[in-house]
N, C-alpha and C positions, 0 to 999 in steps of 0.2 A: 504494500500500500504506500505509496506516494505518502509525504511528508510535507503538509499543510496548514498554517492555521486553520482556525472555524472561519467557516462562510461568513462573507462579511455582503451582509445586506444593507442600502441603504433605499432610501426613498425621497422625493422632495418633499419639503413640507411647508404651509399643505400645498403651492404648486412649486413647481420649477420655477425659480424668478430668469432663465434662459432665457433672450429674447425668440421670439417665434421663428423661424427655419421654413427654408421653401421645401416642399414634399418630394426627398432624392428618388431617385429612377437608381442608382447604380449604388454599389458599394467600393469601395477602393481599397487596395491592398497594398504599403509600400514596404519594404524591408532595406534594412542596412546594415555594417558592422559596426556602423556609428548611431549612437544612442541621437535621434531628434531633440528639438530645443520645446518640449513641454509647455513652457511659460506661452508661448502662441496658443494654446489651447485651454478648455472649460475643463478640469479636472475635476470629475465628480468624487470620485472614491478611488483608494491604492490599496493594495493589498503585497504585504510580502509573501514568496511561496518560494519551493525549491523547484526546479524543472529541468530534467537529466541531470541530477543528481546538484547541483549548483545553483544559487541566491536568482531570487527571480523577481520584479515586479512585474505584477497584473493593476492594469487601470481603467477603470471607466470614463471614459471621456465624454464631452457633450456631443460628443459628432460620431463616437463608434470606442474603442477600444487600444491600449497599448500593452503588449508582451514584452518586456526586455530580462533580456540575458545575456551581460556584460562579458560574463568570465567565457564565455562561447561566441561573443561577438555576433549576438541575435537581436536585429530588433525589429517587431512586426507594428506597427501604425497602421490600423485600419479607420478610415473617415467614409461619411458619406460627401467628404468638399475632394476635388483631385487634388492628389498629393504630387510635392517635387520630386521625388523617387525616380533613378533611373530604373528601379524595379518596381514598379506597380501592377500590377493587376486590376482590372475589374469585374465587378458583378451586377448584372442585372438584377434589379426587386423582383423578384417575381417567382412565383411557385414553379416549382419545374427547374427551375435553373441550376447546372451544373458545372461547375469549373474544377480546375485542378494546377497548381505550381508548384513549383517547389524553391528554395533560398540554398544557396550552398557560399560555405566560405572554409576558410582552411582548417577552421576547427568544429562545423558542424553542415550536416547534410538536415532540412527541413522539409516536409511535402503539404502541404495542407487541401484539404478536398473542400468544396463547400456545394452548399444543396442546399436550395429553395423548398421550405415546406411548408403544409397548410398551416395557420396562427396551432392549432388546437395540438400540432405533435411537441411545444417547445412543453419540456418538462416540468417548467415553473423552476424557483427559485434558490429551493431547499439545497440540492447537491453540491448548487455553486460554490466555489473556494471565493468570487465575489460578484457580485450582483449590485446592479441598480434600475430603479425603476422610475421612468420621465414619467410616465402616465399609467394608468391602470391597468393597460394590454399592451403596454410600450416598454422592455425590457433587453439592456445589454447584459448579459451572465457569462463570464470562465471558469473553467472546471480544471483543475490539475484529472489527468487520466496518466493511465501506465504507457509512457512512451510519450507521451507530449501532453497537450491541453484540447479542448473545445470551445468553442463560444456559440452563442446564442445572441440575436440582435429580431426582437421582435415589431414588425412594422403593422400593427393593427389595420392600417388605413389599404392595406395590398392583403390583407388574412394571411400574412405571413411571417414565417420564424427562418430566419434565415442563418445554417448551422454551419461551423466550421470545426474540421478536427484537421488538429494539424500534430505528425508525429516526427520527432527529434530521434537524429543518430549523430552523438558524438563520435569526434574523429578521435583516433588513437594520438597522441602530439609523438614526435621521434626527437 
């Protein structure tokens, strides 16, 4: 079992004071071995966790989510704004929607799948290592799993839970 604090939920209360957001179409994925400059961004909640064995933060952002992993020179930033990244990815909102990449650098190989599903398959809260909730049916969640993490980014307005599992192989260093 992965070595986690407790789920860290949080919620706005009682609303998000966010300014309002135009309704994204895409999802965006950027990675780098350098850690992005945060202070640009709405950081809702951080959580510490370990992730292939090694210090990790997970964070919920106002726009989607950050994964970093310093001591392996990982770091995934996902937005629903495009990101600078010469590695980005995108994602369609939408059910049904399928993608697959993968990050590689000299000290770790990444693959992450992600799949459009109906609102009603996201598992809710509980599991999360950390969780936050904009709205009532509006939900970003990370999960420490064996072999890397998951996320969950719930868009009520599309009846969509849109999942990602992303799984880590550390390189051997010589």
């Amino acid at each position: 079992m992965p070595s986690h604090p407790p789920s860290t939920t949080e919620s706005p209360s009682p609303a998000d004071p966010s300014p309002p957001a135009e309704t994204p179409t895409e999802l965006y994925f950027g990675y780098s071995a350098d850690a992005p400059d945060l202070t640009t961004v709405d950081v809702k909640t951080v959580s510490p966790a370990t992730l292939a064995g090694e210090p990790a933060v997970l964070t919920v952002i106002g726009e989607s989510h950050y994964v970093g992993l310093p001591a392996l020179d990982f770091h995934e930033l996902c937005s629903c704004k495009p990101l600078p990244y010469e590695r980005t990815h995108e994602t369609p909102l939408s059910v049904g929607a399928e993608r697959e990449f993968s990050f590689e650098s000299d000290r770790l190989d990444a693959q992450t799948v992600v799949e459009g599903r109906p609102l009603d398959a996201f598992p809710g809260p509980d599991d999360a290592t950390v969780a936050y909730r904009f709205d009532p049916e509006a939900w970003t969640t990370i999960r420490i799993a064996d072999g890397g993490y998951e996320t969950y980014h719930t868009y009520p307005e599309y009846d969509l839970a849109l999942h990602t599992e992303t799984t880590m192989t550390p390189k051997t260093q010589r």
